[in-house]
SEKOLZA-853489 format. One record per residue: y, x, z of N, C-alpha, C, O in turn. Coordinates in steps of 0.02 Angstrom, whole numbers, plus 50000, padded with zeros to 5 digits. Layout:
# SEKOLZA-853489
ATOM | n_py | n_px | n_pz | ca_py | ca_px | ca_pz | c_py | c_px | c_pz | o_py | o_px | o_pz
ATOM | Y | X | Z | Y | X | Z | Y | X | Z | Y | X | Z
...
END
This chain:
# SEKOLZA-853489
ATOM | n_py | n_px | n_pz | ca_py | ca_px | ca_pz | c_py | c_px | c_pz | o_py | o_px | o_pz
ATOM | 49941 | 50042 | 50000 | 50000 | 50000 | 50000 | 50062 | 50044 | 50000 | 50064 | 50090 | 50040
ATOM | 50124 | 50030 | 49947 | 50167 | 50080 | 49962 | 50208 | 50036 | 50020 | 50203 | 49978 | 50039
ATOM | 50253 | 50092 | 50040 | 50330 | 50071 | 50065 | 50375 | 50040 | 50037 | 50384 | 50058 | 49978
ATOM | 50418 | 49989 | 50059 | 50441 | 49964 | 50037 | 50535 | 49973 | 50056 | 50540 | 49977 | 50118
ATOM | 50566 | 49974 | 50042 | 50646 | 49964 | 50066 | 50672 | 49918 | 50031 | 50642 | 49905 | 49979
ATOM | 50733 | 49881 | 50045 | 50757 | 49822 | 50037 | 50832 | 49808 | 50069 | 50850 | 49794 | 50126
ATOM | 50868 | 49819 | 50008 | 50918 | 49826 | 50072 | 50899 | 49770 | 50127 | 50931 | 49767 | 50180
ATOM | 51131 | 48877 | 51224 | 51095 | 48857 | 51252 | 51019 | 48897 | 51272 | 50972 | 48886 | 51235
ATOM | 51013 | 48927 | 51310 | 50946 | 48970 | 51327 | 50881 | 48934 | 51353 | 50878 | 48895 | 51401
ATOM | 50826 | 48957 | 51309 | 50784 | 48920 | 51345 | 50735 | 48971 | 51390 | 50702 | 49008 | 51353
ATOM | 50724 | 48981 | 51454 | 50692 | 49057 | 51490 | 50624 | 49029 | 51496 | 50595 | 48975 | 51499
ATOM | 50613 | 49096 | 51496 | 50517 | 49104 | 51505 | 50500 | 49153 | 51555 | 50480 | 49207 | 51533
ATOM | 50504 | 49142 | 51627 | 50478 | 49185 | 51666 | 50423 | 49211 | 51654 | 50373 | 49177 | 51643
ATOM | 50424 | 49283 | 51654 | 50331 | 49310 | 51645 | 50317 | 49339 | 51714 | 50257 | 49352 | 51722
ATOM | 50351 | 49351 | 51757 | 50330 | 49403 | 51846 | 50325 | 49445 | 51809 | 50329 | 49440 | 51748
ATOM | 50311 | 49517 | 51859 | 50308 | 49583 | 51873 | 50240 | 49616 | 51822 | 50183 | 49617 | 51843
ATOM | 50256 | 49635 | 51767 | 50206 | 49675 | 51733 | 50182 | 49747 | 51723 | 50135 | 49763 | 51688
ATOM | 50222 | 49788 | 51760 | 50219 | 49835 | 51800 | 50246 | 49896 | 51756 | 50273 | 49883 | 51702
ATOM | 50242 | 49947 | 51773 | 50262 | 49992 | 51731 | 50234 | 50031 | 51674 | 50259 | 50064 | 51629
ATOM | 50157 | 50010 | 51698 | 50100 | 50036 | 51638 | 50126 | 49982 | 51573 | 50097 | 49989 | 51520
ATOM | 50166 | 49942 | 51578 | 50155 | 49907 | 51529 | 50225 | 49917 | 51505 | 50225 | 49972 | 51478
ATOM | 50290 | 49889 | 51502 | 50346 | 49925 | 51454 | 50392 | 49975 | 51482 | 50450 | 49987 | 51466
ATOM | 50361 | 49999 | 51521 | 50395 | 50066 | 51556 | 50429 | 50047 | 51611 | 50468 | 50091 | 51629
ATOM | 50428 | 50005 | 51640 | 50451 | 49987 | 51727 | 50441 | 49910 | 51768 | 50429 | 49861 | 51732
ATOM | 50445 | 49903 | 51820 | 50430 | 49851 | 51828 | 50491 | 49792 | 51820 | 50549 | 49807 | 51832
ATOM | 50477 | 49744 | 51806 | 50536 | 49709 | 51808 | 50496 | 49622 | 51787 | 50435 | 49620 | 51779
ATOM | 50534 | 49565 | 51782 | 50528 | 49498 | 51746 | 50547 | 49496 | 51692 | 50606 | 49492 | 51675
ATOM | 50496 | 49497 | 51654 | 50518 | 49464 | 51583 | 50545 | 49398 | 51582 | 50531 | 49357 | 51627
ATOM | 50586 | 49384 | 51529 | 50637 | 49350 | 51544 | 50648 | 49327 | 51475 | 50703 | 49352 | 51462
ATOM | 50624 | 49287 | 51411 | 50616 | 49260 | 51334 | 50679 | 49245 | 51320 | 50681 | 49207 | 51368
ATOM | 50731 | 49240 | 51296 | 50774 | 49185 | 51270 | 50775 | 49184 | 51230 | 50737 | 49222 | 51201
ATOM | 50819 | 49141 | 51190 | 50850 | 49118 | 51092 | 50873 | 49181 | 51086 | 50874 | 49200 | 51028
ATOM | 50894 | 49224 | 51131 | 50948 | 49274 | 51090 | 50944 | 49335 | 51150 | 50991 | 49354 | 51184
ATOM | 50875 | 49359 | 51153 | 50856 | 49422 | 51188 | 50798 | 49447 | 51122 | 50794 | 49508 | 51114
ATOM | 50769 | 49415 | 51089 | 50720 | 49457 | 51056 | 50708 | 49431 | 50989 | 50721 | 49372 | 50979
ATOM | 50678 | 49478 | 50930 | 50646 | 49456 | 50869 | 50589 | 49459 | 50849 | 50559 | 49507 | 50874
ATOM | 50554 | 49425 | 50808 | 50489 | 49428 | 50807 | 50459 | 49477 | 50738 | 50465 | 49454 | 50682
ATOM | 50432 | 49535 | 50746 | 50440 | 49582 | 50685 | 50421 | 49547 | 50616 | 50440 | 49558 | 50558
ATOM | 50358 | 49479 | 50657 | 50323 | 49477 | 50595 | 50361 | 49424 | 50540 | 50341 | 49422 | 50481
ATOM | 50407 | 49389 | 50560 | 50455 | 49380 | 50530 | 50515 | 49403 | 50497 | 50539 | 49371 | 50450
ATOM | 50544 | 49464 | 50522 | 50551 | 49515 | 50473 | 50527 | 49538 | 50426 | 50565 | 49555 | 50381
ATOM | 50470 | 49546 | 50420 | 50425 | 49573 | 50356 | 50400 | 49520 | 50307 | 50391 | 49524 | 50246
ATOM | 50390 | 49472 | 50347 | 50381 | 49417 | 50287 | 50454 | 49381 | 50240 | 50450 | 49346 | 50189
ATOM | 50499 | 49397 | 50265 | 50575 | 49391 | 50234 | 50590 | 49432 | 50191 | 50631 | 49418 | 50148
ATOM | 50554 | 49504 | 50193 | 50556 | 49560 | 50164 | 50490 | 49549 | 50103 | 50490 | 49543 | 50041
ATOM | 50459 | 49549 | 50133 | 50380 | 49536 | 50077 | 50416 | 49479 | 50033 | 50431 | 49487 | 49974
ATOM | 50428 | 49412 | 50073 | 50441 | 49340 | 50006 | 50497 | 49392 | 49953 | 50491 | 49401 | 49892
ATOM | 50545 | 49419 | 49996 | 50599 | 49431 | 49935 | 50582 | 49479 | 49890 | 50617 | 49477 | 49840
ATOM | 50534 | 49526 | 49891 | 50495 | 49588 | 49851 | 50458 | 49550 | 49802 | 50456 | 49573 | 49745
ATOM | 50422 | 49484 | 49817 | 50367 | 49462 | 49780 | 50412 | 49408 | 49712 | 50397 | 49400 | 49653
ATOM | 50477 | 49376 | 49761 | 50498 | 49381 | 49693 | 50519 | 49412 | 49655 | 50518 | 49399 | 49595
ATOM | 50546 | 49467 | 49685 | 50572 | 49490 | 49626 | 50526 | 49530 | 49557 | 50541 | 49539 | 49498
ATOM | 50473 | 49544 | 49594 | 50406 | 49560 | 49545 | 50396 | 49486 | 49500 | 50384 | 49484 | 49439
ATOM | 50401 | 49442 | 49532 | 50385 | 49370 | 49486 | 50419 | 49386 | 49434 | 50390 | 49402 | 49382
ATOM | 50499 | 49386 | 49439 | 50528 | 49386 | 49393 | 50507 | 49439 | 49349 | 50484 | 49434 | 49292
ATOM | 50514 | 49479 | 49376 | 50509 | 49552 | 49309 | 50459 | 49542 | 49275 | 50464 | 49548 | 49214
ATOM | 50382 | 49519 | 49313 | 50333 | 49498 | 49279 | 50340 | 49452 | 49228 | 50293 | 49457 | 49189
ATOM | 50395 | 49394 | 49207 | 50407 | 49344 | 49173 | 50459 | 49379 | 49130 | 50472 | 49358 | 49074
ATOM | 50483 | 49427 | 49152 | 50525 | 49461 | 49098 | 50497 | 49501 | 49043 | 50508 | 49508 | 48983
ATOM | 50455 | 49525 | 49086 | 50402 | 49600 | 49052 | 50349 | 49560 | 48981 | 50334 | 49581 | 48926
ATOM | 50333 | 49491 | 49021 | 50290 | 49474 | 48954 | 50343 | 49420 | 48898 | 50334 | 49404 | 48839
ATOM | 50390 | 49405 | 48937 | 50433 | 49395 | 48874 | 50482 | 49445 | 48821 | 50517 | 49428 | 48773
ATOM | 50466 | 49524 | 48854 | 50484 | 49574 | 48801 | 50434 | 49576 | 48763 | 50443 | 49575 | 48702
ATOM | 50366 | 49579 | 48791 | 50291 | 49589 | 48753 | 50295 | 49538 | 48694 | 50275 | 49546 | 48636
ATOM | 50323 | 49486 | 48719 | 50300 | 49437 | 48662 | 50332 | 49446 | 48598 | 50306 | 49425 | 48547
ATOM | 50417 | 49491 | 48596 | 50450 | 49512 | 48548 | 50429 | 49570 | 48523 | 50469 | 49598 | 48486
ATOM | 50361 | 49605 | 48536 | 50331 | 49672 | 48491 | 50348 | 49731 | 48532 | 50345 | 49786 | 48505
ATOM | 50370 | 49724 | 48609 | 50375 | 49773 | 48636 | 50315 | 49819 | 48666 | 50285 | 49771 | 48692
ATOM | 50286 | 49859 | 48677 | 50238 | 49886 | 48701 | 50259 | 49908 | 48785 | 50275 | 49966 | 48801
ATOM | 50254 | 49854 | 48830 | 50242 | 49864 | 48917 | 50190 | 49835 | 48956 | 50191 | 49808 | 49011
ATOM | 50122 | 49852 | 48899 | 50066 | 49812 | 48943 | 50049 | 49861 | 49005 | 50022 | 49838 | 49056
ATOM | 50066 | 49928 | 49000 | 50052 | 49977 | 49075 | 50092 | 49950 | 49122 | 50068 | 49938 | 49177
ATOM | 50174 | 49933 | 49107 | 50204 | 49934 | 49159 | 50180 | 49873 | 49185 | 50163 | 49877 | 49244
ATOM | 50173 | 49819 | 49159 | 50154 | 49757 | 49167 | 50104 | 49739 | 49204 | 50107 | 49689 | 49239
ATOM | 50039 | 49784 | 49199 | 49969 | 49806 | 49231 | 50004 | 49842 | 49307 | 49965 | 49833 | 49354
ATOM | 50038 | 49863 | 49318 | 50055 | 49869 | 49372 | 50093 | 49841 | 49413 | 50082 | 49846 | 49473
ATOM | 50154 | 49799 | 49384 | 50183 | 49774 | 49432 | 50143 | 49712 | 49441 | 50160 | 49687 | 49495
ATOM | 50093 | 49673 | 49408 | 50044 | 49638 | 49417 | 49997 | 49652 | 49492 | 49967 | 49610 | 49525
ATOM | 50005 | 49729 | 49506 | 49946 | 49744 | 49537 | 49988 | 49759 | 49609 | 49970 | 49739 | 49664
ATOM | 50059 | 49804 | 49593 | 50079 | 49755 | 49668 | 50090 | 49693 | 49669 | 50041 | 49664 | 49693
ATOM | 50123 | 49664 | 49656 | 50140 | 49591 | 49663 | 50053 | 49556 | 49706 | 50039 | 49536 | 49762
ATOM | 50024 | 49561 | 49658 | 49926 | 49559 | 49710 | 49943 | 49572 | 49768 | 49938 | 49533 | 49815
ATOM | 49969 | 49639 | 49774 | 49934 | 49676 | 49831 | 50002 | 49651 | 49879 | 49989 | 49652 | 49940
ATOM | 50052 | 49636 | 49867 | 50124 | 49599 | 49923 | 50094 | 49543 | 49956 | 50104 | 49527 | 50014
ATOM | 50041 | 49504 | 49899 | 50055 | 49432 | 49914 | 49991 | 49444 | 49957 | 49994 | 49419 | 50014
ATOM | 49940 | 49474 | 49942 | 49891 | 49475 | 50002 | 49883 | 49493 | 50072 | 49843 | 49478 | 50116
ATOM | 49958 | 49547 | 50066 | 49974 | 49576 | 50141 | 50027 | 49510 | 50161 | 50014 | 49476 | 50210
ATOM | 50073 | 49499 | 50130 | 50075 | 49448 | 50169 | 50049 | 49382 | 50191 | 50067 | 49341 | 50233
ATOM | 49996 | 49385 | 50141 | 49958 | 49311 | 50207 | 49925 | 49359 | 50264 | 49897 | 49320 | 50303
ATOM | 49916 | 49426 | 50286 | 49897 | 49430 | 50345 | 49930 | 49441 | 50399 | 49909 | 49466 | 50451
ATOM | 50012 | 49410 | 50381 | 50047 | 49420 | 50433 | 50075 | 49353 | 50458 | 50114 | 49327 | 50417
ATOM | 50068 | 49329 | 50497 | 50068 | 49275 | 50543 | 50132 | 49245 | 50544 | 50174 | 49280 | 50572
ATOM | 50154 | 49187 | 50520 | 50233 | 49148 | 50532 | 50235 | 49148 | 50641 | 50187 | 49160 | 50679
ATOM | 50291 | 49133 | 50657 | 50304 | 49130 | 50722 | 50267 | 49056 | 50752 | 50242 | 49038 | 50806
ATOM | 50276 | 49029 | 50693 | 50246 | 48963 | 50697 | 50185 | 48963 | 50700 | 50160 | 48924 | 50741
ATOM | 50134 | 49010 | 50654 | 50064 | 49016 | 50662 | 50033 | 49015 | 50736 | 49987 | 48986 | 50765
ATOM | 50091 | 49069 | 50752 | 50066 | 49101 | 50807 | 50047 | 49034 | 50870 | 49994 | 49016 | 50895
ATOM | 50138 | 49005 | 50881 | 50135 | 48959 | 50909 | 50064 | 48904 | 50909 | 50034 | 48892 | 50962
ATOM | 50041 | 48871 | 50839 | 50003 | 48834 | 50842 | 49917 | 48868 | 50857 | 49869 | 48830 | 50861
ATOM | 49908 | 48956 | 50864 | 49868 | 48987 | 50881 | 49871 | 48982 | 50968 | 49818 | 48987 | 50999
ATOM | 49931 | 48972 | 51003 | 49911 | 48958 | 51071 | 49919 | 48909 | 51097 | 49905 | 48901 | 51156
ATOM | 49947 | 48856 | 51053 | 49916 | 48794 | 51078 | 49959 | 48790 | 51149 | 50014 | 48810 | 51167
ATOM | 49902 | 48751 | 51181 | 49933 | 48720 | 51256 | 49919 | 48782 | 51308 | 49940 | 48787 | 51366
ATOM | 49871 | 48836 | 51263 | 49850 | 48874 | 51310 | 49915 | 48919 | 51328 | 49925 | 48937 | 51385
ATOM | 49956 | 48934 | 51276 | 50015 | 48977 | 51302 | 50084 | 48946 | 51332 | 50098 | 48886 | 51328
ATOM | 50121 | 48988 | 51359 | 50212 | 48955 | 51374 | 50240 | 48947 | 51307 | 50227 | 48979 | 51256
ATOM | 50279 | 48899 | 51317 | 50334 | 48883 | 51277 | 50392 | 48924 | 51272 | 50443 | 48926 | 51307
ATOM | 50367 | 48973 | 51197 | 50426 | 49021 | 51201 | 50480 | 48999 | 51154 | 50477 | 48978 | 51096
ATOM | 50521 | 49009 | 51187 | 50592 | 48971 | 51121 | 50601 | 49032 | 51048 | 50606 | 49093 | 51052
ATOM | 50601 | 48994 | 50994 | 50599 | 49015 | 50929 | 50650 | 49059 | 50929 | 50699 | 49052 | 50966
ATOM | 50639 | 49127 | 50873 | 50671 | 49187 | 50860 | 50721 | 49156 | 50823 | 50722 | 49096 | 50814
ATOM | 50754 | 49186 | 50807 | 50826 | 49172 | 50786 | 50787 | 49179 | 50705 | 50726 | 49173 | 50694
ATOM | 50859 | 49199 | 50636 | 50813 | 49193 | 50581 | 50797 | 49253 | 50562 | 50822 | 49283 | 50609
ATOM | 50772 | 49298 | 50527 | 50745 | 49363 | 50524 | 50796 | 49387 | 50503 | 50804 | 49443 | 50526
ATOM | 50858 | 49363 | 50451 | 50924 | 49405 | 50453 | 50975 | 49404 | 50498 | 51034 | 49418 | 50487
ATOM | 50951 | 49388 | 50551 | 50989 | 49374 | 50606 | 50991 | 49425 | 50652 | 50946 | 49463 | 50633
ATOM | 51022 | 49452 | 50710 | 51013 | 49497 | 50731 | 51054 | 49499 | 50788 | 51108 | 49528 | 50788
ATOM | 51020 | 49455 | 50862 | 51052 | 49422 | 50921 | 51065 | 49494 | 50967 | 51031 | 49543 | 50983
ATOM | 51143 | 49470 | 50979 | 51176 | 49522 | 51020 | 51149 | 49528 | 51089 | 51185 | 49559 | 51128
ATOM | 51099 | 49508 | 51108 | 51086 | 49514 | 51182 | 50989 | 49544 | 51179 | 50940 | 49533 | 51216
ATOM | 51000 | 49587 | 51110 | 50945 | 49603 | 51109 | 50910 | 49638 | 51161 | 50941 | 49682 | 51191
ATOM | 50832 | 49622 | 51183 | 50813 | 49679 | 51218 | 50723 | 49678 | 51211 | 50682 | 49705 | 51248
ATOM | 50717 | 49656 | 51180 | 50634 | 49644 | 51162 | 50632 | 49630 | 51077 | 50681 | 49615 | 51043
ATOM | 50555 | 49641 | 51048 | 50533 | 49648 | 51001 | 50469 | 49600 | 51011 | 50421 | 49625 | 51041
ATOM | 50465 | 49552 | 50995 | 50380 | 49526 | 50995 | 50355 | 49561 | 50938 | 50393 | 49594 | 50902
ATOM | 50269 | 49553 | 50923 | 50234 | 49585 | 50868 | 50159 | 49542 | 50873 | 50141 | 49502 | 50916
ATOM | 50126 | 49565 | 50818 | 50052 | 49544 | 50828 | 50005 | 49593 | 50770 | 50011 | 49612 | 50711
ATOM | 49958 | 49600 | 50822 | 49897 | 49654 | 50790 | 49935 | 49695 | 50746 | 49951 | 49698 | 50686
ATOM | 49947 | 49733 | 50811 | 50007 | 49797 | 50796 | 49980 | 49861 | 50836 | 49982 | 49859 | 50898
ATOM | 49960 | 49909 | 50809 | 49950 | 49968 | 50841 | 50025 | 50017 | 50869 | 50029 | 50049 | 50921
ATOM | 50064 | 50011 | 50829 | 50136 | 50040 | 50834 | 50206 | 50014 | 50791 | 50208 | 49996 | 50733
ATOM | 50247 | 50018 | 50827 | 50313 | 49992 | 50790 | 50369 | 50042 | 50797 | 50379 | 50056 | 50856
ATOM | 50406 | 50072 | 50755 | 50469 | 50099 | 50771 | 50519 | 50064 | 50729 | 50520 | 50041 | 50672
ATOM | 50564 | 50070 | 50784 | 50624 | 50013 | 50752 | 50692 | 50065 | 50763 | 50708 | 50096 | 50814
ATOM | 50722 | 50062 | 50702 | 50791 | 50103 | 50736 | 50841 | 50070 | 50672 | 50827 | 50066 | 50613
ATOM | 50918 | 50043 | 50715 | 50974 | 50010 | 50684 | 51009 | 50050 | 50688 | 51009 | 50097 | 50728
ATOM | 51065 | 50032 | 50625 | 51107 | 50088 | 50625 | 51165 | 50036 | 50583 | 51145 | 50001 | 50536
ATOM | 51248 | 50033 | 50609 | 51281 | 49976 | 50584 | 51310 | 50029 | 50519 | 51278 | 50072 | 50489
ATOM | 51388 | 50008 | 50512 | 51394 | 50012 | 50430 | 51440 | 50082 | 50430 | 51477 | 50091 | 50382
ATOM | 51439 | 50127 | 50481 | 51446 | 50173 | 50490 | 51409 | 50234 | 50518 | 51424 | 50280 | 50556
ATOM | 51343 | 50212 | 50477 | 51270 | 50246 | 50504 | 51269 | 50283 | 50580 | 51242 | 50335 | 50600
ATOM | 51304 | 50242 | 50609 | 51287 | 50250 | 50707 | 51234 | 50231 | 50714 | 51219 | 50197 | 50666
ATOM | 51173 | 50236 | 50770 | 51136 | 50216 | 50785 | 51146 | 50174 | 50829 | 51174 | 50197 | 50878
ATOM | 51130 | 50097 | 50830 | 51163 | 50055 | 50877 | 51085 | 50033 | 50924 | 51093 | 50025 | 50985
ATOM | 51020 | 50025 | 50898 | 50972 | 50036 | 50921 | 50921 | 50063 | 50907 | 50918 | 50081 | 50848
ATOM | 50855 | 50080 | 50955 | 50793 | 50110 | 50928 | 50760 | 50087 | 50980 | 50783 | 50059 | 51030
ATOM | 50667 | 50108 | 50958 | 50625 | 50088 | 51008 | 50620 | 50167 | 51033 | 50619 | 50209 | 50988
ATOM | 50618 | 50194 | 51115 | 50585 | 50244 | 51136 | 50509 | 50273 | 51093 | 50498 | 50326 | 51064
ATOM | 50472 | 50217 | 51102 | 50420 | 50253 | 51042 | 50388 | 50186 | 51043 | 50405 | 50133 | 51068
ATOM | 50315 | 50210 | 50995 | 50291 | 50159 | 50958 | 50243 | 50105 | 51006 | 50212 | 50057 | 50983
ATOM | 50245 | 50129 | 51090 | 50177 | 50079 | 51112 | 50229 | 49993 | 51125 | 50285 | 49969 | 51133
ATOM | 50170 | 49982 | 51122 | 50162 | 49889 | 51122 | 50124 | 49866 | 51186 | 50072 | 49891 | 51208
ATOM | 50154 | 49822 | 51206 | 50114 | 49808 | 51271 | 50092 | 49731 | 51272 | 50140 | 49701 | 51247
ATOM | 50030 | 49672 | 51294 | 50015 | 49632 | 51272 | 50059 | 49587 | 51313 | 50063 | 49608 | 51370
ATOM | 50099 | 49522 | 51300 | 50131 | 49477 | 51305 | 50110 | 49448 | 51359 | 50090 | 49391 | 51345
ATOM | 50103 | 49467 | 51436 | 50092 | 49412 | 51489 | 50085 | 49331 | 51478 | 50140 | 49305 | 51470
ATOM | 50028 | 49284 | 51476 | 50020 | 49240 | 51461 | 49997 | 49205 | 51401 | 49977 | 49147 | 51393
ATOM | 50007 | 49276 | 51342 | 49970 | 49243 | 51273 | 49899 | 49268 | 51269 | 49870 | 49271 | 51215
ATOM | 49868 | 49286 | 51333 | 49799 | 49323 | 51319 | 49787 | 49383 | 51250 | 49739 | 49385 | 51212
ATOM | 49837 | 49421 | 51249 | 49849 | 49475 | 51210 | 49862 | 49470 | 51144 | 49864 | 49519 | 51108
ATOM | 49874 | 49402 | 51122 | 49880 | 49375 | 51078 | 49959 | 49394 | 51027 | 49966 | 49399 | 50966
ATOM | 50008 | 49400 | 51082 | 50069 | 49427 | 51066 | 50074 | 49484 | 51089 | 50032 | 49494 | 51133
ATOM | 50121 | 49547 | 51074 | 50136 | 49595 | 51094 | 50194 | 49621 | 51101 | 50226 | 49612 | 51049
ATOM | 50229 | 49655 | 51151 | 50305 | 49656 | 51167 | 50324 | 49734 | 51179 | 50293 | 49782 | 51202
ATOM | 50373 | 49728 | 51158 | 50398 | 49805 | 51152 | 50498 | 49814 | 51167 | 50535 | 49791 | 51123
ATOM | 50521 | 49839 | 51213 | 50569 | 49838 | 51239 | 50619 | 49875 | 51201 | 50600 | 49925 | 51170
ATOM | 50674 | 49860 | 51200 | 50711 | 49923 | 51148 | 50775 | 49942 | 51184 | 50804 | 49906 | 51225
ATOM | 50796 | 50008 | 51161 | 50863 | 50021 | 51175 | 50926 | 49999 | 51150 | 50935 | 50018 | 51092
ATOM | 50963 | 49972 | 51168 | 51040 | 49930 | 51128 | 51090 | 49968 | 51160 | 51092 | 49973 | 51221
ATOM | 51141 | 50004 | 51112 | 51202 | 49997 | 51114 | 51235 | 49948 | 51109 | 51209 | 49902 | 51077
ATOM | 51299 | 49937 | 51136 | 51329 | 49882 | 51121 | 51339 | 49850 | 51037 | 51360 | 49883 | 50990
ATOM | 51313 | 49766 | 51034 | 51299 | 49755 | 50979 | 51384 | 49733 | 50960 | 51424 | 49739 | 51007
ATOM | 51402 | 49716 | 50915 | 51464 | 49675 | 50910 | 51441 | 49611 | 50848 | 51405 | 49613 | 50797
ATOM | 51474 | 49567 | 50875 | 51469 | 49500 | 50848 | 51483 | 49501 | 50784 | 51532 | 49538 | 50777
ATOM | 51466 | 49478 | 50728 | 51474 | 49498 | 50636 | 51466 | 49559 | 50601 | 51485 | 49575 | 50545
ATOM | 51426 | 49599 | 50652 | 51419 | 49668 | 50637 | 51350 | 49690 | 50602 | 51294 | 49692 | 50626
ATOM | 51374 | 49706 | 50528 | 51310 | 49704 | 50502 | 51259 | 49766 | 50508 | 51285 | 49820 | 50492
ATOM | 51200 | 49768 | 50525 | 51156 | 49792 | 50555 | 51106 | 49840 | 50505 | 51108 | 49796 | 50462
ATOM | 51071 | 49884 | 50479 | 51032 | 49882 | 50445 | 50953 | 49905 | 50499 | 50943 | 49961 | 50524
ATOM | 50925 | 49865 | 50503 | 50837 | 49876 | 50530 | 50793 | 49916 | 50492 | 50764 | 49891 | 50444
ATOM | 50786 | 49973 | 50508 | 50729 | 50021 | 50467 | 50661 | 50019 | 50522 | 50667 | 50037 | 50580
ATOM | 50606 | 49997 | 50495 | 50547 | 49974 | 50541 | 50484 | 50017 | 50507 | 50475 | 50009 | 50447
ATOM | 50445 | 50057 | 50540 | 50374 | 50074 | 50534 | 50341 | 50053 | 50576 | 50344 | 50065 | 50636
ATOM | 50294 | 50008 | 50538 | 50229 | 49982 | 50582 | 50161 | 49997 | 50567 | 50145 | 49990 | 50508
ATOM | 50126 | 50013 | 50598 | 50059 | 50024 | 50601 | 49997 | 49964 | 50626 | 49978 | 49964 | 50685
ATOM | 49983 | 49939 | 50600 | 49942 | 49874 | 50615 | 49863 | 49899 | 50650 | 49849 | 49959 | 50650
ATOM | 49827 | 49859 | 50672 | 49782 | 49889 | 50687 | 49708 | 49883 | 50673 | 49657 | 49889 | 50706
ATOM | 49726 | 49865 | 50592 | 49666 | 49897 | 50550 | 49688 | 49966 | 50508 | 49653 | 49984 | 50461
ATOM | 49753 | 50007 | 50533 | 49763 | 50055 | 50517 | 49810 | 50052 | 50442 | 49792 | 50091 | 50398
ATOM | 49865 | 50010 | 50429 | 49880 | 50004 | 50387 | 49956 | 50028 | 50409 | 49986 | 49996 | 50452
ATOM | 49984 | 50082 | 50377 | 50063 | 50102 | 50384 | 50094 | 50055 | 50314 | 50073 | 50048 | 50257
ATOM | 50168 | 50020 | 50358 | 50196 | 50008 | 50321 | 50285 | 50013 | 50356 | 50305 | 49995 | 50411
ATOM | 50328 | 50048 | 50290 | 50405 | 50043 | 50320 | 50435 | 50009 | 50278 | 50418 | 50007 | 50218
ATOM | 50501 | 49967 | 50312 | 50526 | 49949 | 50284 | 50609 | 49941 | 50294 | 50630 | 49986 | 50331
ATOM | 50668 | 49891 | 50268 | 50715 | 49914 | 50298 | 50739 | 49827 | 50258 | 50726 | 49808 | 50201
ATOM | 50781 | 49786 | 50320 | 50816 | 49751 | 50311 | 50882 | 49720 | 50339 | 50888 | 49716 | 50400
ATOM | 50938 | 49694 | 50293 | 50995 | 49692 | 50312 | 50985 | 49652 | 50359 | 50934 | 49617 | 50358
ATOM | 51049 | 49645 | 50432 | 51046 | 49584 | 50461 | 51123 | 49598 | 50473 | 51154 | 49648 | 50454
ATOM | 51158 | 49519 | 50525 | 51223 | 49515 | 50541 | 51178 | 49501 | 50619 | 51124 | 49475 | 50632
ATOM | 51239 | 49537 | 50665 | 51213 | 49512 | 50739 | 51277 | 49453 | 50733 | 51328 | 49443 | 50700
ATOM | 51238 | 49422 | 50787 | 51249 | 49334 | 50803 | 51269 | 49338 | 50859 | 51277 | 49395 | 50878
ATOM | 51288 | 49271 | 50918 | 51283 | 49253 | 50983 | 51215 | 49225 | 50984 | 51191 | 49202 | 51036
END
């Protein structure tokens, strides 16, 4: 798989998860506008890649059809476009997830939208994720956040189902556009990076 680039609160107490798990003890604490969910990032990123292969694909055989010779290039962007659309059905909507825990999990209030990018960031959800690095940088290539490193720790209450990862924030500012550069490692061993615009919000 290659890489890709591109350019009211509702709380969820979790108690004391100790320090083996995101590096200290403390209450997790969910809101509308403390965390994002990666795998929604990438599927915002994947839909917008796959069209744009659609198109070119609809372009490519309407040069062919005027006597042009691009059946190679064509054979390939055929073969990602395959290979986008199959990685992303293995990545889970927020919603999947939700209807994967059922009654069995808490009611966590929905991520904001994946180009969104809530100023009171301080968590990362994920799923069947071996590693994540996340590092923002606004429109004066400052670094405004990053993750310490890549571990993931399992989501108190989703039976490991979700996975949470804490991040560092500089101060965000409100309309401040963001760019997210993300490497993830899944855990059937699949690296993938990527990078998408966002605006931080309230």
């Amino acid at each position: 798989m290659c890489s890709i680039v591109l350019c009211a609160c509702s709380k969820l107490p979790y108690g004391d998860i100790g320090k083996e798990d995101i590096g200290k003890d403390e209450e997790i604490i969910l809101t509308e506008n403390n965390y994002i969910y990666e795998g929604e990032l990438l599927k915002f990123v994947l839909n917008k890649d796959i069209d744009s292969l659609e198109a070119r694909i609809k372009e490519l055989k309407s040069l062919s059809g005027k006597g042009l010779s691009l059946e190679e290039e064509l054979e390939k962007t055929n073969q990602l476009h395959a290979e986008l659309v199959a990685f992303n059905g293995t990545v889970p909507s927020f919603s999947d997830i939700l209807d994967e825990l059922g009654r069995r999990g808490p009611n966590i209030p929905r991520p904001p939208r994946p180009d969104v990018l809530p100023n009171e960031l301080r968590y990362i959800l994920g799923y069947n994720l071996e590693s994540i690095l996340v590092q923002g940088s606004n429109e004066n290539n400052q670094v405004v956040l990053e993750s310490d490193n890549g571990y993931l720790s399992p989501l108190p209450g989703t039976e490991g189902y979700i996975q949470i990862q804490e991040v560092n924030v500089n101060e965000l500012i409100v309309n401040e556009n963001i760019t997210l550069s993300i490497e993830r490692k899944d855990k059937n061993g699949m690296n993938f990076i990527y990078s998408i615009s966002t605006i931080v919000q309230k």
